[in-house]
PDB file of N, CA, C and O in Angstrom, chain B, residues numbered from 101:
ATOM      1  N   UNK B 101       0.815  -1.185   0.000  1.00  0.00           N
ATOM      2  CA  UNK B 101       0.000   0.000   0.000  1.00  0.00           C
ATOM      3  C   UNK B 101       0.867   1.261   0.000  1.00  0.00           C
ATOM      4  O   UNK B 101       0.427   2.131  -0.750  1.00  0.00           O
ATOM      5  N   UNK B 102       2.007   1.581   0.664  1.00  0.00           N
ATOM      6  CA  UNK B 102       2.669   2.772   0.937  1.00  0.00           C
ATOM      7  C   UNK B 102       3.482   2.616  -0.742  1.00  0.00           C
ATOM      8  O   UNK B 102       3.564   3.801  -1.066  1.00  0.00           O
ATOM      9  N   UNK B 103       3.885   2.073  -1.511  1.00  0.00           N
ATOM     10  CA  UNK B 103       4.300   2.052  -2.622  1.00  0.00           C
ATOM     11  C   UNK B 103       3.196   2.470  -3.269  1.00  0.00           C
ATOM     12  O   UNK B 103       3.495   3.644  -3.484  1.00  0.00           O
ATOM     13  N   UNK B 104       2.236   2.327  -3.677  1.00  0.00           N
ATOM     14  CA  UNK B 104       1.191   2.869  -4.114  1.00  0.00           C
ATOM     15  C   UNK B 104       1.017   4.138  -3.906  1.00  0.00           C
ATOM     16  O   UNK B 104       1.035   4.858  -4.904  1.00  0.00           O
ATOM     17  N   UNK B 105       0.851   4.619  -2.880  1.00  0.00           N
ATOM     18  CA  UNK B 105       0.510   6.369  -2.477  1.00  0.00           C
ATOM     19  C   UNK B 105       1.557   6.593  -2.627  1.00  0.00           C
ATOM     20  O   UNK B 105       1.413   7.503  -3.444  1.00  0.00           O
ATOM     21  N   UNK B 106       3.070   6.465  -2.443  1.00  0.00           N
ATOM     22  CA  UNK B 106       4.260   7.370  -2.766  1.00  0.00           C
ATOM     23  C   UNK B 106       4.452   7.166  -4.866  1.00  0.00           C
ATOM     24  O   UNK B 106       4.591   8.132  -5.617  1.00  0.00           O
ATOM     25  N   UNK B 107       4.414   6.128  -5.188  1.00  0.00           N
ATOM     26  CA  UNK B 107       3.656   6.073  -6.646  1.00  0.00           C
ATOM     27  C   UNK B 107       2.387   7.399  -7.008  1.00  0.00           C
ATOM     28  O   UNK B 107       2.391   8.558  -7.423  1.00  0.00           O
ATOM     29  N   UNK B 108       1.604   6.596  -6.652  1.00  0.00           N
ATOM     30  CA  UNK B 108       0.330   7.879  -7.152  1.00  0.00           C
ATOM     31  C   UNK B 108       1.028   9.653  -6.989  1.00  0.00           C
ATOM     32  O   UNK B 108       1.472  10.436  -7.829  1.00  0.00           O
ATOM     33  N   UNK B 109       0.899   9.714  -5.962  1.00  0.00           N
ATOM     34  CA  UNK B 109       1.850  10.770  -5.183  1.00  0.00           C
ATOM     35  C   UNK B 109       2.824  11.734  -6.312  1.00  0.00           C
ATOM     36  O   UNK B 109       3.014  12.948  -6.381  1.00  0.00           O
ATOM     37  N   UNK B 110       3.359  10.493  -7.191  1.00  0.00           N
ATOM     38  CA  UNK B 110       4.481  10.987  -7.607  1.00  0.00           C
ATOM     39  C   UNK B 110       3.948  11.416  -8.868  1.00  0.00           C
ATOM     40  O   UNK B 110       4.061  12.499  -9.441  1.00  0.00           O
ATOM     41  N   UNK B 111       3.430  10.514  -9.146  1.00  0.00           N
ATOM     42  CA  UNK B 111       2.800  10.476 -10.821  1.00  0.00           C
ATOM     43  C   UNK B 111       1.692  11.379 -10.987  1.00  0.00           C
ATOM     44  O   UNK B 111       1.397  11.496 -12.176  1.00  0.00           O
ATOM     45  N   UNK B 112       0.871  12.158 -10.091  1.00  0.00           N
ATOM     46  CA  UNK B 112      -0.139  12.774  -9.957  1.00  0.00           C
ATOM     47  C   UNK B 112       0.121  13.901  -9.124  1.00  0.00           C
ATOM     48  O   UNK B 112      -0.812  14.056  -8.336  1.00  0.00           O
ATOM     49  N   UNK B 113       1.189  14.904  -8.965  1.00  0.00           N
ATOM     50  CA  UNK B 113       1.506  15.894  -7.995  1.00  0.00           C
ATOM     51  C   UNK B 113       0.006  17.118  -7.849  1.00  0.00           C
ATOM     52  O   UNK B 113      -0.429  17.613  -6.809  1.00  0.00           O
ATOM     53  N   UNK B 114      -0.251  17.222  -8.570  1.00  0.00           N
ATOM     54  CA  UNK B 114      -1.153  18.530  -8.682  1.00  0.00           C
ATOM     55  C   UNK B 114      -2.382  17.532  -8.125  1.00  0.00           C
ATOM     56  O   UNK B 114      -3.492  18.065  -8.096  1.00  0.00           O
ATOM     57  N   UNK B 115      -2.318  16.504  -7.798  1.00  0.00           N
ATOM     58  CA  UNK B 115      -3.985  16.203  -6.870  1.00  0.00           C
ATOM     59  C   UNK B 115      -3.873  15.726  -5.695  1.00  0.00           C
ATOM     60  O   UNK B 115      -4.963  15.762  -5.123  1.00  0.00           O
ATOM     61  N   UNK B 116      -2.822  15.170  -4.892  1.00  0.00           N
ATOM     62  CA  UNK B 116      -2.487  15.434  -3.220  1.00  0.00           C
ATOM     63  C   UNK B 116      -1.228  15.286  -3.115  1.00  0.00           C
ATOM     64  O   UNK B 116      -0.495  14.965  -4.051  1.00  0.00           O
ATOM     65  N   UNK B 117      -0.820  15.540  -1.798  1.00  0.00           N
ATOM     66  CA  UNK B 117       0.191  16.192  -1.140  1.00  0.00           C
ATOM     67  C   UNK B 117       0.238  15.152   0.423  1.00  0.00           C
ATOM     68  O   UNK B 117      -0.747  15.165   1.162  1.00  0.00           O
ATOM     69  N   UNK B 118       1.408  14.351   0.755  1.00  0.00           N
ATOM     70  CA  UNK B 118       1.472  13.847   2.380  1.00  0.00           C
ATOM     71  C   UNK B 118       1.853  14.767   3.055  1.00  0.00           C
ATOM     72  O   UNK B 118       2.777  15.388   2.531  1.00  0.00           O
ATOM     73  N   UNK B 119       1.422  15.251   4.337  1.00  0.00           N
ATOM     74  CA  UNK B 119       1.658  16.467   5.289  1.00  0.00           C
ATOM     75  C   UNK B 119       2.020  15.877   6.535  1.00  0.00           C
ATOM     76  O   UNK B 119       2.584  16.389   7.502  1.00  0.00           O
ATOM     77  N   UNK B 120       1.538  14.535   6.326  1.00  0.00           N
ATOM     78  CA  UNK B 120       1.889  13.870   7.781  1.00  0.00           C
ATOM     79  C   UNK B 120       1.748  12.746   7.758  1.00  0.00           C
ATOM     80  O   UNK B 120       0.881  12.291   7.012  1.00  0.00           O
ATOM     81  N   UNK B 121       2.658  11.745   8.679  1.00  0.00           N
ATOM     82  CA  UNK B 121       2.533  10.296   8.555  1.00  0.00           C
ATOM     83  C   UNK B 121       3.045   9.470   9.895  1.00  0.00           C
ATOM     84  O   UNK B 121       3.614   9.987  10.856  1.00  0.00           O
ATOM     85  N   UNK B 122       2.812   8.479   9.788  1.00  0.00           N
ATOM     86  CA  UNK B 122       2.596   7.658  11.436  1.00  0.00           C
ATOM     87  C   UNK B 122       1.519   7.064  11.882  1.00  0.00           C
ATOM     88  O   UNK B 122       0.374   7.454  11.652  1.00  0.00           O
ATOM     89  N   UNK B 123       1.908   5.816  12.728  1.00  0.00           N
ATOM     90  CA  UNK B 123       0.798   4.615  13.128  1.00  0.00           C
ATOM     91  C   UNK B 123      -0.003   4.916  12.232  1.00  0.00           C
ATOM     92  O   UNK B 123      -0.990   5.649  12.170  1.00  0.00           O
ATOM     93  N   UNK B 124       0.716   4.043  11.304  1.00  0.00           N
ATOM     94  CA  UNK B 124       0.480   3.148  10.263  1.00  0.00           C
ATOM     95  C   UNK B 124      -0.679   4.141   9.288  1.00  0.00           C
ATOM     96  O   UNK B 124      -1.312   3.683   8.337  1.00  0.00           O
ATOM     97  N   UNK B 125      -0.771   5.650   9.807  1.00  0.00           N
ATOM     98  CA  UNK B 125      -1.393   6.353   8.450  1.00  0.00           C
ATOM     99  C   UNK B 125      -0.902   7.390   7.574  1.00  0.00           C
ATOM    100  O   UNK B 125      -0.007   8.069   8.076  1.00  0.00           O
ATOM    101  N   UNK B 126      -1.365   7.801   6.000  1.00  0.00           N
ATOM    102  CA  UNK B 126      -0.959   8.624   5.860  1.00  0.00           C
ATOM    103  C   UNK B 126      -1.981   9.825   5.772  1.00  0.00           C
ATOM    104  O   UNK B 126      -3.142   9.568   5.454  1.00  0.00           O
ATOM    105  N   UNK B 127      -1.576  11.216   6.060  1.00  0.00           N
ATOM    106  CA  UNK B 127      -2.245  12.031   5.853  1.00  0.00           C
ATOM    107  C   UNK B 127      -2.720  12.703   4.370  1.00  0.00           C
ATOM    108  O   UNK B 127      -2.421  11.758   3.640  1.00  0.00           O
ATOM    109  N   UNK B 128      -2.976  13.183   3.950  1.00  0.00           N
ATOM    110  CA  UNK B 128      -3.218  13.765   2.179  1.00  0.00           C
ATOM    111  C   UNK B 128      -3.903  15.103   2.022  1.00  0.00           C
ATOM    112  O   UNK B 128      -4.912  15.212   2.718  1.00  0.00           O
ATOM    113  N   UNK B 129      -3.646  15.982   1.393  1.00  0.00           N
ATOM    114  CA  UNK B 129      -4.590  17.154   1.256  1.00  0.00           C
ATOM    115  C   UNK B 129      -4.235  17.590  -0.089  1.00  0.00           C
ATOM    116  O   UNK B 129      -3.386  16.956  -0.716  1.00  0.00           O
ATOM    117  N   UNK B 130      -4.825  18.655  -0.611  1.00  0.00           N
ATOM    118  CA  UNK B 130      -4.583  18.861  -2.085  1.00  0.00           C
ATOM    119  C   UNK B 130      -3.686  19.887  -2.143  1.00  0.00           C
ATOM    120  O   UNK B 130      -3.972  20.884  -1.479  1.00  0.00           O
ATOM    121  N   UNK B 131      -2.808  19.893  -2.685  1.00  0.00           N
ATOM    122  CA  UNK B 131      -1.708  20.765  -2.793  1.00  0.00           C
ATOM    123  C   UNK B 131      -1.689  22.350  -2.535  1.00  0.00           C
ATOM    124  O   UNK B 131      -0.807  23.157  -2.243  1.00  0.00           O
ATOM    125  N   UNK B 132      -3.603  22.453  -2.874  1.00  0.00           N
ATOM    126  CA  UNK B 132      -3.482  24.313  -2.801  1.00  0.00           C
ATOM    127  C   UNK B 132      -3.397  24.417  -1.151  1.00  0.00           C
ATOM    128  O   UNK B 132      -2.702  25.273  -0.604  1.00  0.00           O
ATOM    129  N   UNK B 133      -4.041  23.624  -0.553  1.00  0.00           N
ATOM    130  CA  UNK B 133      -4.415  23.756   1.211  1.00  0.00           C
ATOM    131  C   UNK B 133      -3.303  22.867   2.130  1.00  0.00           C
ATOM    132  O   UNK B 133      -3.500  22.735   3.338  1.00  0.00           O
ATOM    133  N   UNK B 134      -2.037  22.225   1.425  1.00  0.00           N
ATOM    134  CA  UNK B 134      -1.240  21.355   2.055  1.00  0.00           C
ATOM    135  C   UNK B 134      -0.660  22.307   3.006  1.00  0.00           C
ATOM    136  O   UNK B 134      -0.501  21.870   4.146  1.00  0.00           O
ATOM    137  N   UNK B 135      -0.347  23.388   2.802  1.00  0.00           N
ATOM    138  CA  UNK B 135       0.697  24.568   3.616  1.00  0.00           C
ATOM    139  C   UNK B 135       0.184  24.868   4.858  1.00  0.00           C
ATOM    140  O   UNK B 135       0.787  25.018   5.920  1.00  0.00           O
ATOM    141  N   UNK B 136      -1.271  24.955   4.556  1.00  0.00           N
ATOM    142  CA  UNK B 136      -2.246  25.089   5.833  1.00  0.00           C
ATOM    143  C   UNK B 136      -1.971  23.704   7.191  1.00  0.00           C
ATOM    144  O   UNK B 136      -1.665  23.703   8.383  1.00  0.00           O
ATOM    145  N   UNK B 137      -2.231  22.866   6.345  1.00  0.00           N
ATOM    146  CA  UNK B 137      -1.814  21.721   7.013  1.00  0.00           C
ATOM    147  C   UNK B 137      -0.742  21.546   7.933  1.00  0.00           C
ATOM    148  O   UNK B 137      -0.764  21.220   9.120  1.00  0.00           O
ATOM    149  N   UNK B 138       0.657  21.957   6.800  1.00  0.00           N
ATOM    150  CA  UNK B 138       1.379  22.212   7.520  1.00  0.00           C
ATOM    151  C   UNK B 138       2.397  22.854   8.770  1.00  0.00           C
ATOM    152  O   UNK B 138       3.231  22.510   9.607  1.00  0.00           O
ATOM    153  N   UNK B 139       1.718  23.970   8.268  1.00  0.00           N
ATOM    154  CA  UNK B 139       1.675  24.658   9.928  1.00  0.00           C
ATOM    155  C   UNK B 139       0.512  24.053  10.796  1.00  0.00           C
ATOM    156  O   UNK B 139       1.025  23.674  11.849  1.00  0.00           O
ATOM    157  N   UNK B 140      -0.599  23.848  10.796  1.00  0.00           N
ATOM    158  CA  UNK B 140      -1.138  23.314  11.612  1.00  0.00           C
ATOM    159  C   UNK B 140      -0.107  22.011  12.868  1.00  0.00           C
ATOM    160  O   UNK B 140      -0.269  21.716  14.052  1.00  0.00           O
ATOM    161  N   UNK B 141       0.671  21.667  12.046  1.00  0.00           N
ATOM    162  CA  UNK B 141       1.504  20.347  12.749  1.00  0.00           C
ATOM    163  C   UNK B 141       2.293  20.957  13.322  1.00  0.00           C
ATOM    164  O   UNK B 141       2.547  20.613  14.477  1.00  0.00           O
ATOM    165  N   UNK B 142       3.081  22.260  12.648  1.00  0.00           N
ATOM    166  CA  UNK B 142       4.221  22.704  13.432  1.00  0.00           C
ATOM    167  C   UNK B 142       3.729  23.461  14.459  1.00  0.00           C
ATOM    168  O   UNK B 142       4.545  23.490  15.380  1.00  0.00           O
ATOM    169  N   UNK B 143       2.571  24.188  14.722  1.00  0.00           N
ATOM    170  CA  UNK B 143       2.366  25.126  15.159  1.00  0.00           C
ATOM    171  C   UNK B 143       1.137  24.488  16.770  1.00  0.00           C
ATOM    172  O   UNK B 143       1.167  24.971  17.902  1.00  0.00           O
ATOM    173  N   UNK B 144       0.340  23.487  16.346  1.00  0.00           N
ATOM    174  CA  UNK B 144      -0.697  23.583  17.016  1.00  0.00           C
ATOM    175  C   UNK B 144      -0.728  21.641  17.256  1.00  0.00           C
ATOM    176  O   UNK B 144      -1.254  21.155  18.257  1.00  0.00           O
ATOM    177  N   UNK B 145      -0.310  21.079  16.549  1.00  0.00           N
ATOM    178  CA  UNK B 145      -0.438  19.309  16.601  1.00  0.00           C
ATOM    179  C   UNK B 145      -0.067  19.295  17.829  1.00  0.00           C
ATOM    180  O   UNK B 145      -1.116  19.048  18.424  1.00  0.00           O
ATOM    181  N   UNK B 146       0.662  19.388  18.515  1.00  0.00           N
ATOM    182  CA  UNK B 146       1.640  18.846  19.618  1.00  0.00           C
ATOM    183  C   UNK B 146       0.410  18.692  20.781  1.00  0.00           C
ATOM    184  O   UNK B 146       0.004  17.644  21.283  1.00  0.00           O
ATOM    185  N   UNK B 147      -0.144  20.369  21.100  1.00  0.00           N
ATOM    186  CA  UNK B 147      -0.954  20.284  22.111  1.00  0.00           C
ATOM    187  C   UNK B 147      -1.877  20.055  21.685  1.00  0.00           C
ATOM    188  O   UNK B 147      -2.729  20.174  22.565  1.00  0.00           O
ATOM    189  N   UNK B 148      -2.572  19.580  20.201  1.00  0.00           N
ATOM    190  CA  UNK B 148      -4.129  19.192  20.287  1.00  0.00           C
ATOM    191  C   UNK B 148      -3.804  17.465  20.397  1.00  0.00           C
ATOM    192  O   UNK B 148      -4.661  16.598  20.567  1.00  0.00           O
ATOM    193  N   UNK B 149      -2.308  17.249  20.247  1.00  0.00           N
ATOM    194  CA  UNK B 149      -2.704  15.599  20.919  1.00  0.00           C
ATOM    195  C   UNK B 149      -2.735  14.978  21.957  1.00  0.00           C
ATOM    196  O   UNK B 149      -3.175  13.885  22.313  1.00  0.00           O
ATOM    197  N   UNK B 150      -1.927  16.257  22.663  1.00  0.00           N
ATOM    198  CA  UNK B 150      -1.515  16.143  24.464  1.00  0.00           C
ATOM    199  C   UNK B 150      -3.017  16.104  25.336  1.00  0.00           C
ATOM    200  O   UNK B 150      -3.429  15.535  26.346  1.00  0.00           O
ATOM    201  N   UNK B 151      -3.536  17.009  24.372  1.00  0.00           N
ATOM    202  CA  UNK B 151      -5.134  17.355  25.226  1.00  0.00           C
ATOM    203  C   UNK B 151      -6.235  16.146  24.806  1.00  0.00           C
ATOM    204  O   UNK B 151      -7.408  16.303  25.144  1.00  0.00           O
ATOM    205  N   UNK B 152      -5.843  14.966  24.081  1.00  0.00           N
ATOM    206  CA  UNK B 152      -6.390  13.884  24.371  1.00  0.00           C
ATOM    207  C   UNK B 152      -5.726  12.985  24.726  1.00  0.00           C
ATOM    208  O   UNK B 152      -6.092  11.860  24.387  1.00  0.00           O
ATOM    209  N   UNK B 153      -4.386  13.148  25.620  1.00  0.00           N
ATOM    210  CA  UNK B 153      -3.467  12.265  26.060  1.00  0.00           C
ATOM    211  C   UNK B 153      -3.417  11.170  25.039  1.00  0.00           C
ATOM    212  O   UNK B 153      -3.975  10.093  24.831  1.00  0.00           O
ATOM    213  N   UNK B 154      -2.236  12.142  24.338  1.00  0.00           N
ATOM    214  CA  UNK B 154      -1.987  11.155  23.231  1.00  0.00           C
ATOM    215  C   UNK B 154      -0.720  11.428  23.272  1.00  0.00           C
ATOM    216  O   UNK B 154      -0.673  12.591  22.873  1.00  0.00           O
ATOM    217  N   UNK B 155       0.271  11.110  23.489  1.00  0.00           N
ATOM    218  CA  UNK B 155       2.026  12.018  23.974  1.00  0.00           C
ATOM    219  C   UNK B 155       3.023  11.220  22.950  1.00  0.00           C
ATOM    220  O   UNK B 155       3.395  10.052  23.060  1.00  0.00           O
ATOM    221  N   UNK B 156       3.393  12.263  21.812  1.00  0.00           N
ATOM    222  CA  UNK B 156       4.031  11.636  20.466  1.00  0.00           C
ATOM    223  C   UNK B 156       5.043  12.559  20.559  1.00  0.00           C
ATOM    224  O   UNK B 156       5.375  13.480  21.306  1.00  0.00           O
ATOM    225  N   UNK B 157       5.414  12.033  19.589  1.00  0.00           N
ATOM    226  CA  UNK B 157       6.479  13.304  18.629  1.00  0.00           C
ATOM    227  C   UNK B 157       6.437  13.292  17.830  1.00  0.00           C
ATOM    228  O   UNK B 157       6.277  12.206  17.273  1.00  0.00           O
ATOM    229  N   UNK B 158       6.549  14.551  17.029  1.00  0.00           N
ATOM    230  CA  UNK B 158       6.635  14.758  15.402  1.00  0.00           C
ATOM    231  C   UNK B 158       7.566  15.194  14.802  1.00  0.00           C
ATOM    232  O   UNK B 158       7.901  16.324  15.156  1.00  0.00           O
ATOM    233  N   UNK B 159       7.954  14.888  14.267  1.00  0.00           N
ATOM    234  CA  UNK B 159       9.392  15.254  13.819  1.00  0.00           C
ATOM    235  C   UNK B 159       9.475  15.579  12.047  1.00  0.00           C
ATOM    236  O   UNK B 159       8.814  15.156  11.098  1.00  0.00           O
ATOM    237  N   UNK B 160      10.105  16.104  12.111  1.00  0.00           N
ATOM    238  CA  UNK B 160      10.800  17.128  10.443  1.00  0.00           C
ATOM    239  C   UNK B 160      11.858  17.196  10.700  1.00  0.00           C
ATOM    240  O   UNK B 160      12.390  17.778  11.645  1.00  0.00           O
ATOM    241  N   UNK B 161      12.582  16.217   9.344  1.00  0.00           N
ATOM    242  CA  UNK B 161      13.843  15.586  10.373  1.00  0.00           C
ATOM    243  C   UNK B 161      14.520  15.704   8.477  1.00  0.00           C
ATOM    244  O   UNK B 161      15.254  14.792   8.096  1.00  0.00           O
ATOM    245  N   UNK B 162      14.239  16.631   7.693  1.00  0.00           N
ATOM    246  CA  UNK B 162      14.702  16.924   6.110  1.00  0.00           C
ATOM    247  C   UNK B 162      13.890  18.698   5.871  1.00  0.00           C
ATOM    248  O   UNK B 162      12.988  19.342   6.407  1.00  0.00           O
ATOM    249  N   UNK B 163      14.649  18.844   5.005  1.00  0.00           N
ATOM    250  CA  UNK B 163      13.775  20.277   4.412  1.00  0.00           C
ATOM    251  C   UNK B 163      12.821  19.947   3.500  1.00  0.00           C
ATOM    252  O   UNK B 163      12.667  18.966   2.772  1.00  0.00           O
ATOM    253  N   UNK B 164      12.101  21.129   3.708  1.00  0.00           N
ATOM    254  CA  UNK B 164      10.668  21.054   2.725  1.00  0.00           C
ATOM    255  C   UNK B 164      10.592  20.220   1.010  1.00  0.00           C
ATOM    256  O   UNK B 164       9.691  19.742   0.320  1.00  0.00           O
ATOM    257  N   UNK B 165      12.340  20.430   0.851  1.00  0.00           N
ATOM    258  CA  UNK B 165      12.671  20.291  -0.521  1.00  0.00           C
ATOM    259  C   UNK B 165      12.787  19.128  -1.299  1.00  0.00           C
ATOM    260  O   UNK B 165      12.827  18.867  -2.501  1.00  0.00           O
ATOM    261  N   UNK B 166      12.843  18.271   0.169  1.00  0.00           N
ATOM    262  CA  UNK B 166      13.778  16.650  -0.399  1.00  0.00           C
ATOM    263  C   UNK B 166      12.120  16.268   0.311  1.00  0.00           C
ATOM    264  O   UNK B 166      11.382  16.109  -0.661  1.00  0.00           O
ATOM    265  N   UNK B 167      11.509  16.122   1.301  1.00  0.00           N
ATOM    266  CA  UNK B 167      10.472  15.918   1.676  1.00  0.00           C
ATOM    267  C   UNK B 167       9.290  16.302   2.781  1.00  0.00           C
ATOM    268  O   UNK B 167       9.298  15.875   3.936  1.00  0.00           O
ATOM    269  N   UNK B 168       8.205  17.239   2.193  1.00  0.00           N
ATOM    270  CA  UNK B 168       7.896  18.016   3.483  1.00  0.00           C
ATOM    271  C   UNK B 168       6.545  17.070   4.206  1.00  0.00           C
ATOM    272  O   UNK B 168       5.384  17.452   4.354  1.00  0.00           O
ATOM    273  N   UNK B 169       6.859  16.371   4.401  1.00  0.00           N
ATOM    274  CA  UNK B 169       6.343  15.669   5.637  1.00  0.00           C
ATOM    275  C   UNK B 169       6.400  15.641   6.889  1.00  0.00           C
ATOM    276  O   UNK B 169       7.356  14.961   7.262  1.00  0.00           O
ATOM    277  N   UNK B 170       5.664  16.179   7.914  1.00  0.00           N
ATOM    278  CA  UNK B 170       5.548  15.421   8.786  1.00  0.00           C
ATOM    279  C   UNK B 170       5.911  13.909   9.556  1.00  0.00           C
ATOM    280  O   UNK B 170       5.993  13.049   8.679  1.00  0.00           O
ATOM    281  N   UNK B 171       6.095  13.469  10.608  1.00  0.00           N
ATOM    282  CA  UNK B 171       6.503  12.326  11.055  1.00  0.00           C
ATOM    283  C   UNK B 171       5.611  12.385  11.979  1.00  0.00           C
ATOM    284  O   UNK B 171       4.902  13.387  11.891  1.00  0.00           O
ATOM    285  N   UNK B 172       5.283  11.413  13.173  1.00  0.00           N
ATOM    286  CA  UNK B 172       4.517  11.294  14.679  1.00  0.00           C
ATOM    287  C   UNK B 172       4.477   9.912  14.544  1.00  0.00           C
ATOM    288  O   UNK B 172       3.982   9.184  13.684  1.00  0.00           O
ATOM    289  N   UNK B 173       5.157   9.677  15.665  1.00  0.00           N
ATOM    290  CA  UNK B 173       5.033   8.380  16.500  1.00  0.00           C
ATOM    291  C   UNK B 173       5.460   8.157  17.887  1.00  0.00           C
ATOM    292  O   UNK B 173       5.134   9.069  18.647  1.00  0.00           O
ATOM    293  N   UNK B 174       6.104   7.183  18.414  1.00  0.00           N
ATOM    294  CA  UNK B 174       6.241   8.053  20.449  1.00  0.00           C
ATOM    295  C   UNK B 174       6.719   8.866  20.474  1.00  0.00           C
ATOM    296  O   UNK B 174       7.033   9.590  19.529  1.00  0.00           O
ATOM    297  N   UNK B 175       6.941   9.004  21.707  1.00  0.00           N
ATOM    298  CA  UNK B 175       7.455   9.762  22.135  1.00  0.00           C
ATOM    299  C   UNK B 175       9.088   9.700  22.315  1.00  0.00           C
ATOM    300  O   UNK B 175       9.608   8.745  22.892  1.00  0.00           O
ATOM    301  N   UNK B 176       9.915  10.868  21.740  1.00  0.00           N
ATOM    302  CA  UNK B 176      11.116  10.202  21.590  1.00  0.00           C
ATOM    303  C   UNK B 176      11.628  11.242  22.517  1.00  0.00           C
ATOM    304  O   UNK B 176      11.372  12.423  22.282  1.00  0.00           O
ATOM    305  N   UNK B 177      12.540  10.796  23.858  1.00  0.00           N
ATOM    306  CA  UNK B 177      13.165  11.560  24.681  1.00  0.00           C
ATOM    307  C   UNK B 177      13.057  12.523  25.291  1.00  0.00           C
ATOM    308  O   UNK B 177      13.915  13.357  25.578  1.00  0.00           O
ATOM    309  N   UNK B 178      11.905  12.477  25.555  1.00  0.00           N
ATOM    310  CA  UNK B 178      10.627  13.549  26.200  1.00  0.00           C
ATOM    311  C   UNK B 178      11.043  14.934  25.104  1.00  0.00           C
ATOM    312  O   UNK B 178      11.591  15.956  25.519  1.00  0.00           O
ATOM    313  N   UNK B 179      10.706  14.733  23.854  1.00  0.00           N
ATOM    314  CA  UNK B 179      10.424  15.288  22.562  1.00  0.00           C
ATOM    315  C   UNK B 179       9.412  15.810  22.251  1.00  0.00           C
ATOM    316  O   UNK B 179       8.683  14.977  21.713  1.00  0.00           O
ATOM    317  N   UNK B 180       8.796  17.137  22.323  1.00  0.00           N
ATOM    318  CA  UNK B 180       7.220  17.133  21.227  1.00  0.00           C
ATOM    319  C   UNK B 180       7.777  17.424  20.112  1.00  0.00           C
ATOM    320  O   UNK B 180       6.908  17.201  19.270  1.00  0.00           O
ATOM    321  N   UNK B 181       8.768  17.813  19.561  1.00  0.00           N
ATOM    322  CA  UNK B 181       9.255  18.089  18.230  1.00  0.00           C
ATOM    323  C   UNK B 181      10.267  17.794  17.769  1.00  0.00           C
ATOM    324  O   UNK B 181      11.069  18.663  18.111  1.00  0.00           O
ATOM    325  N   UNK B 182      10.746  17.057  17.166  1.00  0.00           N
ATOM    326  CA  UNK B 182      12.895  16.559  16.502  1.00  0.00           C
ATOM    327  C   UNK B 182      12.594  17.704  15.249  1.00  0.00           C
ATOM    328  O   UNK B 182      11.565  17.804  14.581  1.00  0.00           O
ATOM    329  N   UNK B 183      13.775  18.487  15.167  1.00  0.00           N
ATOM    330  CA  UNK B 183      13.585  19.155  13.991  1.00  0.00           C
ATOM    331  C   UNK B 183      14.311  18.176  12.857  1.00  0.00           C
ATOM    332  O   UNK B 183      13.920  17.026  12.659  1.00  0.00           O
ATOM    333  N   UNK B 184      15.361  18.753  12.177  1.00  0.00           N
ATOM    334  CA  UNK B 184      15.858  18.050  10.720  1.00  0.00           C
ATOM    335  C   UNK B 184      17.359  17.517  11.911  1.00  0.00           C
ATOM    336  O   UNK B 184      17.606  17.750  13.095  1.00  0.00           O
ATOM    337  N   UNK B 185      18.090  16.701  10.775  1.00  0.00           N
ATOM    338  CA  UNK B 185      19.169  15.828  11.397  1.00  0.00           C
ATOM    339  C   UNK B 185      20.468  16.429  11.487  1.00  0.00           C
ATOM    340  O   UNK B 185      21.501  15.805  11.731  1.00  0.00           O
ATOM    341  N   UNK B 186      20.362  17.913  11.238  1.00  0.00           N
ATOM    342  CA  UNK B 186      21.722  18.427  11.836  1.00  0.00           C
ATOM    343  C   UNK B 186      20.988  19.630  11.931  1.00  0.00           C
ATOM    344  O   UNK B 186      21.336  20.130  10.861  1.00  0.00           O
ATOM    345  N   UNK B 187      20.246  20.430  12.425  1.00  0.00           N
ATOM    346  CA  UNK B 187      19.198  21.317  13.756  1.00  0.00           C
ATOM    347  C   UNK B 187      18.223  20.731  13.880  1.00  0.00           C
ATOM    348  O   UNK B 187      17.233  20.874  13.164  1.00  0.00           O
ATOM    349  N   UNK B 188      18.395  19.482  15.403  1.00  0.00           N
ATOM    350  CA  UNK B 188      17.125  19.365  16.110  1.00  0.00           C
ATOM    351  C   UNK B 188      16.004  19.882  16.269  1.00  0.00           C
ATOM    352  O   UNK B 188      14.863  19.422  16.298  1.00  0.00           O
ATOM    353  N   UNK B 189      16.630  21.355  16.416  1.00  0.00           N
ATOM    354  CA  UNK B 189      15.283  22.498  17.260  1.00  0.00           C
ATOM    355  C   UNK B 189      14.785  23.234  15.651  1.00  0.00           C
ATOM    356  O   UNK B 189      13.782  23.940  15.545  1.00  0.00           O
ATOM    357  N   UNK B 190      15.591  22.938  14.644  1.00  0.00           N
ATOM    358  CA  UNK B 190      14.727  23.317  13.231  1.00  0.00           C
ATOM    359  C   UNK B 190      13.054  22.813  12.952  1.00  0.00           C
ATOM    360  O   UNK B 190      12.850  21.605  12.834  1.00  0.00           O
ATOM    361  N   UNK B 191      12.361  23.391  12.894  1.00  0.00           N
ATOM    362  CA  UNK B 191      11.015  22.695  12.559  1.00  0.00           C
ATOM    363  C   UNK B 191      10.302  23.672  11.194  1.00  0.00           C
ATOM    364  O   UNK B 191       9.383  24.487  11.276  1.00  0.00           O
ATOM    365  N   UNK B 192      11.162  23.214   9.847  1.00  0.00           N
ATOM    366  CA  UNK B 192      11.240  23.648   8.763  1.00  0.00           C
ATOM    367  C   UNK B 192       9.485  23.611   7.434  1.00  0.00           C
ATOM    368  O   UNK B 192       9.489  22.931   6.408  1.00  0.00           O
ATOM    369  N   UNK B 193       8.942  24.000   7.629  1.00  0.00           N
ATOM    370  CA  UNK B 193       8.229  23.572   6.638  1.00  0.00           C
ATOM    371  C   UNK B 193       7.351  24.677   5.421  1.00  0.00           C
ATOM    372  O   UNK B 193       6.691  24.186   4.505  1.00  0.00           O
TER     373      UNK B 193
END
């Protein structure tokens, strides 16, 4: 299945966009409203999952360029955010 949506994905850019991914889903929106999305994660995800005791991390752990996705899965090292892999505290999107 994930070969498929990173396929489609690829072959079809102008009709969705992944903004976010983890336990086992992916997210999708259409490219004009993906940006929205994406700040939504950087900006506001953390505490709308805390406030249903849901305690993850999300991480943006590349630039927008190579892949702007989102990540979330545990909690990594009492983490709400890993930025990219050489600035942690980067949360690029």
């Amino acid at each position: 299945m994930t070969e498929a949506v990173f396929r489609y994905i690829r072959e079809h850019p102008d009709s969705f966009s992944m903004f976010l991914c983890g336990c086992s889903k992916a997210y999708l929106a259409r490219p004009f409203y993906v940006h929205n999305y994406l700040e939504f994660c950087a900006k506001s995800l953390a505490d709308e999952l805390e406030a249903r005791e849901l305690v993850m991390t999300l991480s943006k752990t590349t630039v927008p360029a190579e892949m702007n996705t989102f990540g979330m899965g545990r909690r990594f090292e009492d983490c709400r955010y890993k930025g990219t892999d050489t600035e942690h505290d980067v949360i690029p999107y």
